[in-house]
C-alpha positions as CSV (number, residue, x, y, z in Angstrom):
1,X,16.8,-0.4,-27.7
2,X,13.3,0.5,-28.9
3,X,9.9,-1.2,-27.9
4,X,7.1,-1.3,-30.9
5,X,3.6,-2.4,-30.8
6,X,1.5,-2.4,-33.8
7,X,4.0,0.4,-35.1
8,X,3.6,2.7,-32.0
9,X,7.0,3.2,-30.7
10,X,7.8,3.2,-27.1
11,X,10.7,5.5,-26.1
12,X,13.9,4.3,-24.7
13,X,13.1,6.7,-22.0
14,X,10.2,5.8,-21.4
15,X,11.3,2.4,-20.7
16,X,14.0,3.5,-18.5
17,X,11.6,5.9,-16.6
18,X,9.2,2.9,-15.9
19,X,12.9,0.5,-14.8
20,X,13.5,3.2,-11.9
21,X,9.7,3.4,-10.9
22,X,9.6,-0.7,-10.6
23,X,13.5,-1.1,-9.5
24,X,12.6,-0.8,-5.3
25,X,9.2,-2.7,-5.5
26,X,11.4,-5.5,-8.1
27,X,14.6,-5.6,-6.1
28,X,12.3,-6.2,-2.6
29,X,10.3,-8.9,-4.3
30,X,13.4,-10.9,-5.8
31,X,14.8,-11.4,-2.7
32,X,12.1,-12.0,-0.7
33,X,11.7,-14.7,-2.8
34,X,14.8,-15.8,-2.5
35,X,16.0,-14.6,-5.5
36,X,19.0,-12.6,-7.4
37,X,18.1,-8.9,-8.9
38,X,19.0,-9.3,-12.8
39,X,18.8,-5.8,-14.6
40,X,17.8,-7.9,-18.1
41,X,14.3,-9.1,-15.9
42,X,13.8,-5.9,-14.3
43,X,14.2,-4.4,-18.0
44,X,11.9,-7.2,-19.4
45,X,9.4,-6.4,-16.5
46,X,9.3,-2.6,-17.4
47,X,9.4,-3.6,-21.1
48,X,5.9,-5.9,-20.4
49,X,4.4,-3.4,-18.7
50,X,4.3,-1.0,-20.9
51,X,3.7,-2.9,-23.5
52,X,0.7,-4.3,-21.7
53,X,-0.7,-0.4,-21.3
54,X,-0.1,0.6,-25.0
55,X,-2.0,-2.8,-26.0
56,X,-4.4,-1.7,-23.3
57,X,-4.5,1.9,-24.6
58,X,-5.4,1.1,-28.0
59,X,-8.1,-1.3,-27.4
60,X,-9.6,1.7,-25.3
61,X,-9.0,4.3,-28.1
62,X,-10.5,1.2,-30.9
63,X,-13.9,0.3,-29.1
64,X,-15.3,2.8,-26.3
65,X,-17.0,6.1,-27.1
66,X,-15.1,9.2,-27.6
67,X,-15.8,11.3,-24.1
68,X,-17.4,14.8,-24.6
69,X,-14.9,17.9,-24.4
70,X,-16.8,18.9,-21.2
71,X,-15.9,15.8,-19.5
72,X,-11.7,15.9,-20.9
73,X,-11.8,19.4,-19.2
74,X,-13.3,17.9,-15.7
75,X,-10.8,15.3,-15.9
76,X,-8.1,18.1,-16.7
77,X,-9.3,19.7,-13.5
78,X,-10.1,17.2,-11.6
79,X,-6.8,15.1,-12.2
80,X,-4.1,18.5,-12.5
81,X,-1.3,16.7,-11.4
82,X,-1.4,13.9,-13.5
83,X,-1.4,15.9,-16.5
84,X,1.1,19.1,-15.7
85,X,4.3,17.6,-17.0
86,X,3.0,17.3,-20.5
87,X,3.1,19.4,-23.2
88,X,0.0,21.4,-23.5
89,X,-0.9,20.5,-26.6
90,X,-1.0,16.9,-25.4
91,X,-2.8,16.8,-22.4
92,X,-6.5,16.7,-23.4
93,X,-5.5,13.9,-26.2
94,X,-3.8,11.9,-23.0
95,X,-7.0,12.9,-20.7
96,X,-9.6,11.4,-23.4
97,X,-7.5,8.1,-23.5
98,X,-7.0,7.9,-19.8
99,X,-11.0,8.3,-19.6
100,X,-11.4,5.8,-22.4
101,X,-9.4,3.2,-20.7
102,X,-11.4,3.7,-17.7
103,X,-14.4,2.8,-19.2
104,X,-13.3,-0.3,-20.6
105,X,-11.6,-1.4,-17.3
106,X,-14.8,-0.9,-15.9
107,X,-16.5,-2.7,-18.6
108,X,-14.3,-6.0,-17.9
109,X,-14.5,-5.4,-14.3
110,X,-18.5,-5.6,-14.9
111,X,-18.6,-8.7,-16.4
112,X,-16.7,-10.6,-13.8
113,X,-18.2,-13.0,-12.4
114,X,-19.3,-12.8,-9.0
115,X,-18.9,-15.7,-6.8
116,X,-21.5,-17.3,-5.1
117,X,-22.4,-18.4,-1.4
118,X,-21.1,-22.1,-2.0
119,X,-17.7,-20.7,-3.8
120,X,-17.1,-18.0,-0.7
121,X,-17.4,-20.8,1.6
122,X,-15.3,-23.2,0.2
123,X,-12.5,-20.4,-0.7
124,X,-13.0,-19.6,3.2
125,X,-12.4,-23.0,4.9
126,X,-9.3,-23.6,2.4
127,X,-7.6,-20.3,3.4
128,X,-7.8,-20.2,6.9
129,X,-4.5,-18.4,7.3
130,X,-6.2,-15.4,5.4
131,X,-9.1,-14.7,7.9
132,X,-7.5,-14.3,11.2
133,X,-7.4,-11.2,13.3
134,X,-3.5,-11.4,14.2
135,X,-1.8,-10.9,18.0
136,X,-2.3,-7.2,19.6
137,X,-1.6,-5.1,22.0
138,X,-3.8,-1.7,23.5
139,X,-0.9,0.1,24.9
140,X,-0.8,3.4,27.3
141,X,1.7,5.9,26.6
142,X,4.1,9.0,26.9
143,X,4.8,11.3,23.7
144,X,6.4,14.0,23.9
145,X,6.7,16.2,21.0
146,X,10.3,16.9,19.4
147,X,12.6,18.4,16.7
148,X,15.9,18.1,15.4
149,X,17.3,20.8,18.1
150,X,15.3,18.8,21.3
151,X,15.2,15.2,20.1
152,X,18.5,14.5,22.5
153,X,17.0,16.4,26.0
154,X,13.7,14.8,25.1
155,X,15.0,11.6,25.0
156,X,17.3,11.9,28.0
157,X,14.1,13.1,29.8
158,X,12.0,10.1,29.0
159,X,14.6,7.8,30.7
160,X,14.5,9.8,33.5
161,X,10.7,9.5,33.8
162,X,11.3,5.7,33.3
163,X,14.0,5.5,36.1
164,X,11.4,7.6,38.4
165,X,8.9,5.1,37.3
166,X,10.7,1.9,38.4
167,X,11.6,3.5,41.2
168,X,7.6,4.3,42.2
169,X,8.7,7.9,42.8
170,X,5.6,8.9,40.1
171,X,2.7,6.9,38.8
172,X,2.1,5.9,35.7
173,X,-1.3,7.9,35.6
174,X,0.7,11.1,37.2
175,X,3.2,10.5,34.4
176,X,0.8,10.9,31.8
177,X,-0.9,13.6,32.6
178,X,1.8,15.7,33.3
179,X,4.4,14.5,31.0
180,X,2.8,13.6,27.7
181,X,2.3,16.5,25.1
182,X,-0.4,14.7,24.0
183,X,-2.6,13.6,27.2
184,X,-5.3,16.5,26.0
185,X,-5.8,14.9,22.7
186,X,-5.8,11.3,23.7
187,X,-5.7,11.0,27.5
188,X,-2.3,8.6,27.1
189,X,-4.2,5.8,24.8
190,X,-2.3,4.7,21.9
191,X,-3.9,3.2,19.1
192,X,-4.4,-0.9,19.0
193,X,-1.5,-2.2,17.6
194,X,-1.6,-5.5,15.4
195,X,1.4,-7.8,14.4
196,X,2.7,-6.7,11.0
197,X,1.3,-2.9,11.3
198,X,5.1,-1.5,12.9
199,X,8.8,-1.6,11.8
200,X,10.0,-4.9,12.9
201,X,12.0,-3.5,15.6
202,X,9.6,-1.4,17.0
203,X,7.1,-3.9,17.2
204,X,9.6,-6.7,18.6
205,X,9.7,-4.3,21.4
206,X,6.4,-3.2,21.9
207,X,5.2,-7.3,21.6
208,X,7.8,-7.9,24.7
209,X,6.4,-5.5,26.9
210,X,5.0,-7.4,30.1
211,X,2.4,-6.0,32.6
212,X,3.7,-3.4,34.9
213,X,7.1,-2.8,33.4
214,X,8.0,0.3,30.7
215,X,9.1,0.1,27.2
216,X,12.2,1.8,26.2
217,X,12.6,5.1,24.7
218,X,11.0,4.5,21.1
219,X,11.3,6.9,18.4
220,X,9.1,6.5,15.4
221,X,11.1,9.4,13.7
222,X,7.9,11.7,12.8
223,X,8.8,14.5,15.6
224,X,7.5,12.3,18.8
225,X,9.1,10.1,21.5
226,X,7.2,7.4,23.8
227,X,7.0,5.8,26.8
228,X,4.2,2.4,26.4
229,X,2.9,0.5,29.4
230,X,1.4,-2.6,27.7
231,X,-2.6,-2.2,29.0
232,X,-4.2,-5.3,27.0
233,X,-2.6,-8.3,25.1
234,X,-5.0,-9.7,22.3
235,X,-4.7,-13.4,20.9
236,X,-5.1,-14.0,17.4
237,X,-8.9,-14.6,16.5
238,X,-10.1,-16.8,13.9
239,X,-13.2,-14.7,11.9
240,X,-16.5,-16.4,11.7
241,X,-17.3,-16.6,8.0
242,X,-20.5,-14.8,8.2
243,X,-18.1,-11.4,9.3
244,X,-15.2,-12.4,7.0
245,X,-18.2,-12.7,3.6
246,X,-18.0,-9.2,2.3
247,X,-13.6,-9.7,2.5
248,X,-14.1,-13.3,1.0
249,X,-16.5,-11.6,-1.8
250,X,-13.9,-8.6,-2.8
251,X,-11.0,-11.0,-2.8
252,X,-12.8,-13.5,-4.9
253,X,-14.0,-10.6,-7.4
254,X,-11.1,-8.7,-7.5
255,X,-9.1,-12.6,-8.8
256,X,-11.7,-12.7,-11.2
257,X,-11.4,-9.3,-12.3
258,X,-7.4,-9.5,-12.8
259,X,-8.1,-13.2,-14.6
260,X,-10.6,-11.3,-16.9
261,X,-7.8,-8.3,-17.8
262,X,-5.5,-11.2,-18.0
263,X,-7.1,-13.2,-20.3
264,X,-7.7,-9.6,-22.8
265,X,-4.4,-9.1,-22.4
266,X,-3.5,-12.1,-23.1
267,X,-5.7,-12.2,-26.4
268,X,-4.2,-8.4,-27.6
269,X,-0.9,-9.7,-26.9
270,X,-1.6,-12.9,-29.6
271,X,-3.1,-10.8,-32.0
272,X,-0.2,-7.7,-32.0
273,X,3.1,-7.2,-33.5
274,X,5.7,-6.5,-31.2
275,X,9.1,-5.4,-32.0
276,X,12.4,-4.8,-29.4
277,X,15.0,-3.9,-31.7
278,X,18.5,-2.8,-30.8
């Protein structure tokens, strides 16, 4: 099946290219949504958005100024990776339209409106949920460095540094200093740790932990093992709104910012033919 808008064809694989790209982000959406994958939306979905960038594409190419040849080659340069798959031929042609379609993103991002104090406040008080700094934990710990070959003995000497621990045969101070690869670099602090930030089972863990008692062996599978000793346990804290304004102001501009590409989508979309023929 081929996708057409205003006679500019978009390739089958193309369309399939952008179906793999969306398929994990689609599938994990569906169903956390309760839903059923269906190949025929995920296809529509790729379908729409590509659609959506040619209509996007051409409005660029139709009314914003042709950028200077100095400024495709600093894009060229500046952006290498984006551009090495394509044909040579093509890639300053794709670079002038990618810079086009910049400028007229920023053009509708610019006349956005900007909310004001009154419309901040009220989007504050009826979202509490959103500005709340969620449960944490400041943790101490033991890493020890590993790879493939030592993961097992390294994990087999953590428990034994636990057992010695319960047992009061070392301290938990002794401990880190002379079993944690990484005392030197951060003196056996481990970053704050806020609900939502870890995998769910490391973080079910972690959120257990009581005062005085040892976590379990945790692997976070990036070539370290710990040992936490909870230090701190943070409630959740509502944010004032006079610390949460500059968050309320980017999430109220960046809504009317997608409403404002919306709505020119919305208005290319009307005004374009667009074909999906077998």
């Amino acid at each position: 099946m081929a996708v057409a808008v205003n006679g500019v064809e978009i390739p089958e694989k193309n369309v399939q290219a952008e179906t793999e790209r969306l398929r994990p982000d689609y599938v994990a959406y569906i169903k956390a949504n309760g839903g059923e994958p269906s190949e025929a939306q995920l296809r529509e979905w790729a379908e729409d958005g590509l659609i959506e960038a040619e209509l996007l594409r051409a409005e660029a190419v139709a009314t914003q100024p042709v950028p200077s040849e100095e400024r495709v080659r600093k894009e060229l340069e500046e952006h290498a990776d984006a551009y090495r798959d394509l044909p040579e031929e093509q890639r300053a042609v794709f670079a002038r339209e990618a810079l086009q379609q910049r400028r007229l993103l920023k053009e509708i991002r610019k006349a956005a409106k900007a909310p004001g104090d009154e419309e901040m406040r009220a989007f504050f008080e009826a979202n509490p949920q959103l500005f709340v700094v969620p449960e944490a934990v400041r943790l101490s710990h033991i890493c020890r460095y590993v790879n493939p070959a030592t993961r097992a003995d390294e994990f087999l000497n953590l428990l034994r540094i636990k057992s010695d621990l319960e047992q009061r045969k070392i301290s938990w101070v002794e401990a880190i200093e002379t079993c944690s690869d990484s005392f030197q670099r951060d003196s056996g602090l481990f970053a704050t740790v806020h609900r939502g930030e870890l995998p769910p089972e490391i973080e079910k863990q972690l959120f257990a932990l009581e005062y005085g008692t040892f976590s379990d062996v945790v692997d976070f599978g990036e070539g370290t093992l710990h040992l936490f000793r909870l230090l701190v346990r943070l409630e959740p804290e509502k944010v004032s709104f006079k610390d949460a304004k500059e968050t309320v102001m980017k999430v109220m501009h960046d809504a009317s910012v997608d409403e404002a590409v919306n709505a020119r989508l919305d208005a290319l979309r009307a005004a374009a033919v667009i074909q999906r023929q077998a």
